[in-house]
PyMOL Python script that loads the backbone (N, CA, C, O; Angstrom):
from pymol import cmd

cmd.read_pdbstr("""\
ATOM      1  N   UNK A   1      62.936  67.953   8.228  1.00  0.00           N
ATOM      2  CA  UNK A   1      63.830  66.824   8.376  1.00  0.00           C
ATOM      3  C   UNK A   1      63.255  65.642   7.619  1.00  0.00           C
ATOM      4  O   UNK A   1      62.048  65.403   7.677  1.00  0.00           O
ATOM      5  N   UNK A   2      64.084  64.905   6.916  1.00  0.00           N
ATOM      6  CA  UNK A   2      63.884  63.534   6.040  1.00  0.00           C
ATOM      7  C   UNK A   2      64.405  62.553   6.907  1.00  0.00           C
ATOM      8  O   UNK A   2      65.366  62.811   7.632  1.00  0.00           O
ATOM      9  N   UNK A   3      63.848  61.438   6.895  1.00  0.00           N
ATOM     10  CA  UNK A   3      64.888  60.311   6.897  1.00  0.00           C
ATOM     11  C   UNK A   3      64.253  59.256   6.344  1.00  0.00           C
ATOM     12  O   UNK A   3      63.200  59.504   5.756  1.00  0.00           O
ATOM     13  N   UNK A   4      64.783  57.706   6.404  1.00  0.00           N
ATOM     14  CA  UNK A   4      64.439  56.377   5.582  1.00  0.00           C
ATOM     15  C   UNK A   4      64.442  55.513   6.496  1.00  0.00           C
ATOM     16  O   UNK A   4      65.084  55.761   7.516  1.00  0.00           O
ATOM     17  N   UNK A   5      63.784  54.371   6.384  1.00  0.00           N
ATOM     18  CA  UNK A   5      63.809  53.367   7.434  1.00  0.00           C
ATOM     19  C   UNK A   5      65.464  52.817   7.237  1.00  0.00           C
ATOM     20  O   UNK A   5      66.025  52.660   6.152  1.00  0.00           O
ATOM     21  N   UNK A   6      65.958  52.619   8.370  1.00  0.00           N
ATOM     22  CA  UNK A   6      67.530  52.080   8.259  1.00  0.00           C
ATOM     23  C   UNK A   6      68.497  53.355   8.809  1.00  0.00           C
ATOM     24  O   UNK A   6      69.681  53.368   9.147  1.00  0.00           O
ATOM     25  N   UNK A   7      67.950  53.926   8.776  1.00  0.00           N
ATOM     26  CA  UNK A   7      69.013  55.337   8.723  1.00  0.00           C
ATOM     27  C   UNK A   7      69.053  55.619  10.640  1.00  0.00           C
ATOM     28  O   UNK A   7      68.010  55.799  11.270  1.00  0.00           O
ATOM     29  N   UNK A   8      70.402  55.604  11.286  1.00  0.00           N
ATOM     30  CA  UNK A   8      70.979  55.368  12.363  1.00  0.00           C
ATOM     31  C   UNK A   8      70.593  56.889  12.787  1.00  0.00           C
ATOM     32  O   UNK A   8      70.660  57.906  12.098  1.00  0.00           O
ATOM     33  N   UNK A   9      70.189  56.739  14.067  1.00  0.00           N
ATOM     34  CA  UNK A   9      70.088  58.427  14.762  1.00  0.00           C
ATOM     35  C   UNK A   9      70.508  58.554  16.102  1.00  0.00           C
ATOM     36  O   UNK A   9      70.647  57.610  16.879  1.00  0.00           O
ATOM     37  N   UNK A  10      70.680  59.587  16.320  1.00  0.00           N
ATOM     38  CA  UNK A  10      71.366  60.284  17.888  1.00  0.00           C
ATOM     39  C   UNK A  10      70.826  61.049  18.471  1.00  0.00           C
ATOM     40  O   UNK A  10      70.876  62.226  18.113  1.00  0.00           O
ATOM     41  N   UNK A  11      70.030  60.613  19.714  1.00  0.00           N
ATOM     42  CA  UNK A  11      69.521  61.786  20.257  1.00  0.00           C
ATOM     43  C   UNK A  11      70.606  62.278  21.636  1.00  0.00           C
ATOM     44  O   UNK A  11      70.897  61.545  22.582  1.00  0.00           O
ATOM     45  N   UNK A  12      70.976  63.391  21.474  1.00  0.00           N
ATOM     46  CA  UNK A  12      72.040  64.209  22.404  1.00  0.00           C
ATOM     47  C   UNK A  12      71.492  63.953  23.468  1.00  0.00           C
ATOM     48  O   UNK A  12      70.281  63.865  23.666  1.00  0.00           O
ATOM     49  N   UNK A  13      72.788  63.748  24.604  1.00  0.00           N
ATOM     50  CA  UNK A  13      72.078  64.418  26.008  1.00  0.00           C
ATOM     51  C   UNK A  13      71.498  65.609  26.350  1.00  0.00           C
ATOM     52  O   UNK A  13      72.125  66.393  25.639  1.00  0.00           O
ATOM     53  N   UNK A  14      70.882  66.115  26.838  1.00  0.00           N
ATOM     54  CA  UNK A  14      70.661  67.365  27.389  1.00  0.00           C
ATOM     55  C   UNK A  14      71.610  68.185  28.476  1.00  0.00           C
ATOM     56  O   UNK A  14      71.848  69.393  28.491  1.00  0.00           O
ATOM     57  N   UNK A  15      72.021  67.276  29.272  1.00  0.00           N
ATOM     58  CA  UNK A  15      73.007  67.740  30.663  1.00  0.00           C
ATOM     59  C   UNK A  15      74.295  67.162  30.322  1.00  0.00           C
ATOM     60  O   UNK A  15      74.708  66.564  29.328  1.00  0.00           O
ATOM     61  N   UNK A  16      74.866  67.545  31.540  1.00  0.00           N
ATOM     62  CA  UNK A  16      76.224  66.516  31.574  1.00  0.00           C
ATOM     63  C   UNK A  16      76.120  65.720  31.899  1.00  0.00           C
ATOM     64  O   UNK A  16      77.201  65.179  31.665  1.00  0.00           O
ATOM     65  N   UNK A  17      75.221  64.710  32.613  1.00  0.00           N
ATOM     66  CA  UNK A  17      74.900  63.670  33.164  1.00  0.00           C
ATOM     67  C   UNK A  17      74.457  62.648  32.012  1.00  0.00           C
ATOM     68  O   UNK A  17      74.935  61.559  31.693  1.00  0.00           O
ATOM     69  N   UNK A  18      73.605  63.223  31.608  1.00  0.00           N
ATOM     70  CA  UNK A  18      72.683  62.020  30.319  1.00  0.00           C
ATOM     71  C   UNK A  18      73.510  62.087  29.505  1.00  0.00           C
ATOM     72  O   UNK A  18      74.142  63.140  29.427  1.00  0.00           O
ATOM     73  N   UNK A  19      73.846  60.859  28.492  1.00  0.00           N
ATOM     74  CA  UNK A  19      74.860  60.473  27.526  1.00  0.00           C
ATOM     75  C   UNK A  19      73.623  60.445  26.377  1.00  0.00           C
ATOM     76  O   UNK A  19      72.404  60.550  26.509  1.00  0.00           O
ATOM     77  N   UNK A  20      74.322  60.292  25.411  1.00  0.00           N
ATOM     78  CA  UNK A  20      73.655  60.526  24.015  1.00  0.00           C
ATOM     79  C   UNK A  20      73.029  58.921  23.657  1.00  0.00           C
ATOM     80  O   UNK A  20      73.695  57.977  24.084  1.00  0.00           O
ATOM     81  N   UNK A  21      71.897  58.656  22.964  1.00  0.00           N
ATOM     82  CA  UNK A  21      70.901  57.778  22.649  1.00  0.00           C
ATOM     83  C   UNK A  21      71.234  57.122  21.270  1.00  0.00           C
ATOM     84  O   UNK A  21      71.034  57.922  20.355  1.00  0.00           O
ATOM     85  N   UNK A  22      71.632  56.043  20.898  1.00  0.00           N
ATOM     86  CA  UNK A  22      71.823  55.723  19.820  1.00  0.00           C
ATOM     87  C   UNK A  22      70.667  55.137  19.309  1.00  0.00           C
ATOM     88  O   UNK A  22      69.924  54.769  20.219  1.00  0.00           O
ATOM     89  N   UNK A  23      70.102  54.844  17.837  1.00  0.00           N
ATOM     90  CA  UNK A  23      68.988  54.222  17.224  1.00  0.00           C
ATOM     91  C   UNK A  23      68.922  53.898  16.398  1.00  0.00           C
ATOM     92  O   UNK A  23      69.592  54.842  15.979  1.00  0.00           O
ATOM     93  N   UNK A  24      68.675  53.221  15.322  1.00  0.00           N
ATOM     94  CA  UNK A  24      67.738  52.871  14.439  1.00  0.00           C
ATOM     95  C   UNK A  24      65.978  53.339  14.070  1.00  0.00           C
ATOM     96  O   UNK A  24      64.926  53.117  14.668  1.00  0.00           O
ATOM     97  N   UNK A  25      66.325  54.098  12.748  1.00  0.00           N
ATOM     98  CA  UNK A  25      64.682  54.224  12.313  1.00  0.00           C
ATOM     99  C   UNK A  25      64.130  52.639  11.852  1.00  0.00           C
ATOM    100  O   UNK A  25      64.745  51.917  11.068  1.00  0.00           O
ATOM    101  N   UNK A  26      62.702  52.243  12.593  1.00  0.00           N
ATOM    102  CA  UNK A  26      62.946  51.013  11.652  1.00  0.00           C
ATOM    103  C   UNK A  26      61.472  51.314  11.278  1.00  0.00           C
ATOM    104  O   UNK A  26      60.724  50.341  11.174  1.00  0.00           O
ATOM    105  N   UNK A  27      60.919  52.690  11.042  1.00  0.00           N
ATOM    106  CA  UNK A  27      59.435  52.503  10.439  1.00  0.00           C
ATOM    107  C   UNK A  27      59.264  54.361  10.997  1.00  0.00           C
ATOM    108  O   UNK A  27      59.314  54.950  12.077  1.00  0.00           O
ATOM    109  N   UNK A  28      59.016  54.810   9.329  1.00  0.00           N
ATOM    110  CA  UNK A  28      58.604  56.478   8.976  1.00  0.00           C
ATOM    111  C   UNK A  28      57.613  56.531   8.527  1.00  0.00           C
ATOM    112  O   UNK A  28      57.183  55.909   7.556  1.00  0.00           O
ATOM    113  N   UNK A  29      56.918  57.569   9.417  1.00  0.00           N
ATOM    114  CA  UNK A  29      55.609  57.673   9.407  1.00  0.00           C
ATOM    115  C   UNK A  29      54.561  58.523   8.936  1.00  0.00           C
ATOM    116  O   UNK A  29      53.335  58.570   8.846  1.00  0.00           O
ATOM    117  N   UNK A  30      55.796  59.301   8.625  1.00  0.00           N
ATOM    118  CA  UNK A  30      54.961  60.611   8.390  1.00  0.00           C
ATOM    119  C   UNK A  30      55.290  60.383   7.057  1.00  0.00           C
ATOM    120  O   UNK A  30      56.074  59.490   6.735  1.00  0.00           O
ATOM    121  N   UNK A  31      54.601  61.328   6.038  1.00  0.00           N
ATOM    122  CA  UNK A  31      54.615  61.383   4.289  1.00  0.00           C
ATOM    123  C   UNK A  31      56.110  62.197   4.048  1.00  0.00           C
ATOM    124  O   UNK A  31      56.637  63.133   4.650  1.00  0.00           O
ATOM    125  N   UNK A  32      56.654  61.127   2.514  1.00  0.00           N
ATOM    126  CA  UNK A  32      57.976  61.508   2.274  1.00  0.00           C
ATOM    127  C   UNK A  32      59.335  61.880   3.400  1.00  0.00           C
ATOM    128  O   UNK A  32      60.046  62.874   3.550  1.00  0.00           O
ATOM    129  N   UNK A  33      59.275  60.791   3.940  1.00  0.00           N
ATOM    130  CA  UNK A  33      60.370  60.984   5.134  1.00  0.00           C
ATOM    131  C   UNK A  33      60.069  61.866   6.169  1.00  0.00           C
ATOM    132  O   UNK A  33      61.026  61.833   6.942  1.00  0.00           O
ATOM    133  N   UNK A  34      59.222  62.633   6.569  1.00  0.00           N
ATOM    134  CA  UNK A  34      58.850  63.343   7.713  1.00  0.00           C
ATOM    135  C   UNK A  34      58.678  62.594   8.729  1.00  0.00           C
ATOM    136  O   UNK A  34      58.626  61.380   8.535  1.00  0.00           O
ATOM    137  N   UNK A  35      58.556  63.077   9.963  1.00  0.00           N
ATOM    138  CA  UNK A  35      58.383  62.694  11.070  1.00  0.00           C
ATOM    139  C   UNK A  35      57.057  62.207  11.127  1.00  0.00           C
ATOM    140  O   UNK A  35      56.312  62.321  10.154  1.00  0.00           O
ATOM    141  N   UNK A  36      56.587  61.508  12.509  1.00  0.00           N
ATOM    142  CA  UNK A  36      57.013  60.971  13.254  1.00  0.00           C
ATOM    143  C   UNK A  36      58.003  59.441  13.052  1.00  0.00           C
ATOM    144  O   UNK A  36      58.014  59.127  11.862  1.00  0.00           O
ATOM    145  N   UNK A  37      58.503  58.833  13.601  1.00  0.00           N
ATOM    146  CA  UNK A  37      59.540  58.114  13.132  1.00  0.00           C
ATOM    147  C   UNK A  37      59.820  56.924  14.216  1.00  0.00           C
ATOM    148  O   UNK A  37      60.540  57.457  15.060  1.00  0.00           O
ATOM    149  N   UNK A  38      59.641  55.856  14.514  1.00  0.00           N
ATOM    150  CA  UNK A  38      59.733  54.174  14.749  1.00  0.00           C
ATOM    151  C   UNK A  38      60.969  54.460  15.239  1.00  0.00           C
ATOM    152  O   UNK A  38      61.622  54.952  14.319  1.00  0.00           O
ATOM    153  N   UNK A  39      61.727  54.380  16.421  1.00  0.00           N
ATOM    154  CA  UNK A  39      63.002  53.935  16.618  1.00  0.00           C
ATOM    155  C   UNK A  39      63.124  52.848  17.601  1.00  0.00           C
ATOM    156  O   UNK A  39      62.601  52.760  18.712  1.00  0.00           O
ATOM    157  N   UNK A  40      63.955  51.989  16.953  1.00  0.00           N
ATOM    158  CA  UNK A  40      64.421  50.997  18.063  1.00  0.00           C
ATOM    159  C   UNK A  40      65.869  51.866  18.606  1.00  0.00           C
ATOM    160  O   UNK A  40      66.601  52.674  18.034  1.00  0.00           O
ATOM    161  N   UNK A  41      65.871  51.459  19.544  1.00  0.00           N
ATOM    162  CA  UNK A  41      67.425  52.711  20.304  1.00  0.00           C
ATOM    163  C   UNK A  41      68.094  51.226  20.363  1.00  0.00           C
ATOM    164  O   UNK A  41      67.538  50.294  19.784  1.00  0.00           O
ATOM    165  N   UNK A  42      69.321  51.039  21.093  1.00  0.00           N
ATOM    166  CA  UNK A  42      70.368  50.134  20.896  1.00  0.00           C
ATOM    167  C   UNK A  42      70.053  49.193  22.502  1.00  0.00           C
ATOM    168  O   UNK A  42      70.370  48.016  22.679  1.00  0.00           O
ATOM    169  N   UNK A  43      69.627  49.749  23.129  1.00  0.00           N
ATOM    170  CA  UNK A  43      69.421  49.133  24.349  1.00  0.00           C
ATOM    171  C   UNK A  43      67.997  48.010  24.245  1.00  0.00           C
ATOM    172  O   UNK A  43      67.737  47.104  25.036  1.00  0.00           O
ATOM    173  N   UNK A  44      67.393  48.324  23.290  1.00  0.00           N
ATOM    174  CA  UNK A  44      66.283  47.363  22.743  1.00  0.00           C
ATOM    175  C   UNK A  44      64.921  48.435  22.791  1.00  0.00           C
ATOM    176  O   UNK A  44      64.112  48.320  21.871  1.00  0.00           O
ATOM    177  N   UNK A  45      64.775  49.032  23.404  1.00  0.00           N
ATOM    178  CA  UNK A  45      63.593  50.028  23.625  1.00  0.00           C
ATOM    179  C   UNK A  45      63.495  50.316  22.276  1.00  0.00           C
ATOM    180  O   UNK A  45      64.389  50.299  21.429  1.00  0.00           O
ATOM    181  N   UNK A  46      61.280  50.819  22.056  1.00  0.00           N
ATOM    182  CA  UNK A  46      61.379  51.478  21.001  1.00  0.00           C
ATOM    183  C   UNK A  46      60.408  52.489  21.276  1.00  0.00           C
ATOM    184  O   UNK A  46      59.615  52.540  22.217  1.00  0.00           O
ATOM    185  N   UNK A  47      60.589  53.356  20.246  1.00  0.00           N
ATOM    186  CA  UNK A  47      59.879  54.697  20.742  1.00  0.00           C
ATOM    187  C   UNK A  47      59.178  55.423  19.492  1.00  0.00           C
ATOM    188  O   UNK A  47      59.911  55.276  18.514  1.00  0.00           O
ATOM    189  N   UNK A  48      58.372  55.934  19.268  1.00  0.00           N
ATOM    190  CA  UNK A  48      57.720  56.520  18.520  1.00  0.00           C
ATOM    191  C   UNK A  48      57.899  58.512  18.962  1.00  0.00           C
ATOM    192  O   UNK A  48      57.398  59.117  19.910  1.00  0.00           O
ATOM    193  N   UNK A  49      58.915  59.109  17.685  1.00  0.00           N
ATOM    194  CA  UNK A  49      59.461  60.339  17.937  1.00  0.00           C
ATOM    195  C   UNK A  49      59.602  61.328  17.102  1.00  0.00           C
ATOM    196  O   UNK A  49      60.293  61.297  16.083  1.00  0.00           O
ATOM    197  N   UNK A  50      58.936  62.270  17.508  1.00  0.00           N
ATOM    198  CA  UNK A  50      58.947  64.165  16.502  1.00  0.00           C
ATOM    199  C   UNK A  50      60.802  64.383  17.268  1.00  0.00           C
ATOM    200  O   UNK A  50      60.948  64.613  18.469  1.00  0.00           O
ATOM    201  N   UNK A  51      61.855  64.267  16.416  1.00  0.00           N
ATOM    202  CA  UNK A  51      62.867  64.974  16.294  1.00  0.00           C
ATOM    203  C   UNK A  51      62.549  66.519  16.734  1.00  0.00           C
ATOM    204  O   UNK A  51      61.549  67.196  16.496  1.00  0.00           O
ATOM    205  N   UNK A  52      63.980  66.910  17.602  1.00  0.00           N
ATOM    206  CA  UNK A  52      63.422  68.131  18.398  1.00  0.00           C
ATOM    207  C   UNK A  52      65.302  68.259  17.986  1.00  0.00           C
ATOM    208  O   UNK A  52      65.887  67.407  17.317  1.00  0.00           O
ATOM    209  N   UNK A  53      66.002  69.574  18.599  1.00  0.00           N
ATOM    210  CA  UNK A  53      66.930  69.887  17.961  1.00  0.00           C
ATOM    211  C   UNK A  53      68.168  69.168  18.457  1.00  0.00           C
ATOM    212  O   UNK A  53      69.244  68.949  17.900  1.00  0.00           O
ATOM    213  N   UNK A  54      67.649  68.821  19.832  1.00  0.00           N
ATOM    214  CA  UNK A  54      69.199  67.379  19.941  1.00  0.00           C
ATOM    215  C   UNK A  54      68.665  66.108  19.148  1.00  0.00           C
ATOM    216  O   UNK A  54      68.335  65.056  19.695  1.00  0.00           O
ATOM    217  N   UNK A  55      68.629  66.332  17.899  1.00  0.00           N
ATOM    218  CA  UNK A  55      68.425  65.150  17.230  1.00  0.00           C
ATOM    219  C   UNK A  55      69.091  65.042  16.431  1.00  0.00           C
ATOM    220  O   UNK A  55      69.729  66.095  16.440  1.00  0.00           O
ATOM    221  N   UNK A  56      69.607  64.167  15.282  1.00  0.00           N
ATOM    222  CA  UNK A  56      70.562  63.984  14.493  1.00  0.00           C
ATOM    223  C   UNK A  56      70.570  62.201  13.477  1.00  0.00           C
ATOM    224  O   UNK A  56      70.829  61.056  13.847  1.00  0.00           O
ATOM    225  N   UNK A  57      70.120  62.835  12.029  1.00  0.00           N
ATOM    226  CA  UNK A  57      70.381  61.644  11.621  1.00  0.00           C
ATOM    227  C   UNK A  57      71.679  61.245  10.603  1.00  0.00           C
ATOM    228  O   UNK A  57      72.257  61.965   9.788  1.00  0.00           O
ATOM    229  N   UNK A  58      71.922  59.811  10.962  1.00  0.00           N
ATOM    230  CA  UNK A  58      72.809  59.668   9.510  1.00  0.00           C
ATOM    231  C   UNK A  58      72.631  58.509   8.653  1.00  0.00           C
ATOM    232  O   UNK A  58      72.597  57.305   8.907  1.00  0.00           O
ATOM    233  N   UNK A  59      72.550  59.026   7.809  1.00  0.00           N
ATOM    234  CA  UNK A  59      71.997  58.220   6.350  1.00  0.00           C
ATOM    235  C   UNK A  59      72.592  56.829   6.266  1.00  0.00           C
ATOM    236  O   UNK A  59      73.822  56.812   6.251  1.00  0.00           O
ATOM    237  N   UNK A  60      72.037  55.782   6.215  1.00  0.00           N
ATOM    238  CA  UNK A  60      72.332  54.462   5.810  1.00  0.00           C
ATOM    239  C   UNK A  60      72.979  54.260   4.768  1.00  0.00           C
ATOM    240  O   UNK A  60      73.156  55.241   4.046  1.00  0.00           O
ATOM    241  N   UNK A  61      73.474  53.099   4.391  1.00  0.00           N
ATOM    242  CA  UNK A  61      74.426  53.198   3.366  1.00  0.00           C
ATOM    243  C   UNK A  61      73.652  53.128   1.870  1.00  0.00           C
ATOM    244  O   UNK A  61      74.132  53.384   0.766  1.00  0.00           O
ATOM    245  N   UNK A  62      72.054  52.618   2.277  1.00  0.00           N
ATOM    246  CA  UNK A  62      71.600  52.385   1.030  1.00  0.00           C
ATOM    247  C   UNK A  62      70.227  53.144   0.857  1.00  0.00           C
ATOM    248  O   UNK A  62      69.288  52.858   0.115  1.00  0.00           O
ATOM    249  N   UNK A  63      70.374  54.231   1.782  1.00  0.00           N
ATOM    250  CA  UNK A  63      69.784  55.657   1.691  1.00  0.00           C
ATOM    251  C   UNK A  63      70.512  56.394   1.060  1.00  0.00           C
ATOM    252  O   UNK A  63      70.025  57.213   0.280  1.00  0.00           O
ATOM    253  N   UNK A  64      71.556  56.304   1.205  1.00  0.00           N
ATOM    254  CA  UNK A  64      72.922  57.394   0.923  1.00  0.00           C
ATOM    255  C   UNK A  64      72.932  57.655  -0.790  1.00  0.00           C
ATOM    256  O   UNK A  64      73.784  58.384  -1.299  1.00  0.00           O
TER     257      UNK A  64
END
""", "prot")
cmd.dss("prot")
cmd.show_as("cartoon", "prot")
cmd.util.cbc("prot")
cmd.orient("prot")
């Protein structure tokens, strides 16, 4: 998995209960877009994260 700082991500719920996580990458850490990866989520939290398969990114407009 690649991504760029800017580039919006989704981490899925797991259940029916948990709703899906919206984010911002705002700092990639690993070499050439690899993981681990800086997210601020939308609620203000930030988290430092290895993408696992409910993960999902989409490209910024000036990644794109």
């Amino acid at each position: 998995m690649k991504a760029s700082q800017g580039d919006r991500i989704i981490v899925r719920g797991r259940t029916v209960e948990s709703s899906d996580r919206h984010g911002e990458i705002i700092e990639v850490r690993g070499v050439d877009g690899a993981p681990p990866y800086r997210v601020r989520f939308d609620d203000g939290h930030e988290s430092i994260i290895f993408p696992g398969g409910d993960f999902v990114v989409e490209a910024s407009q000036e990644s794109a």
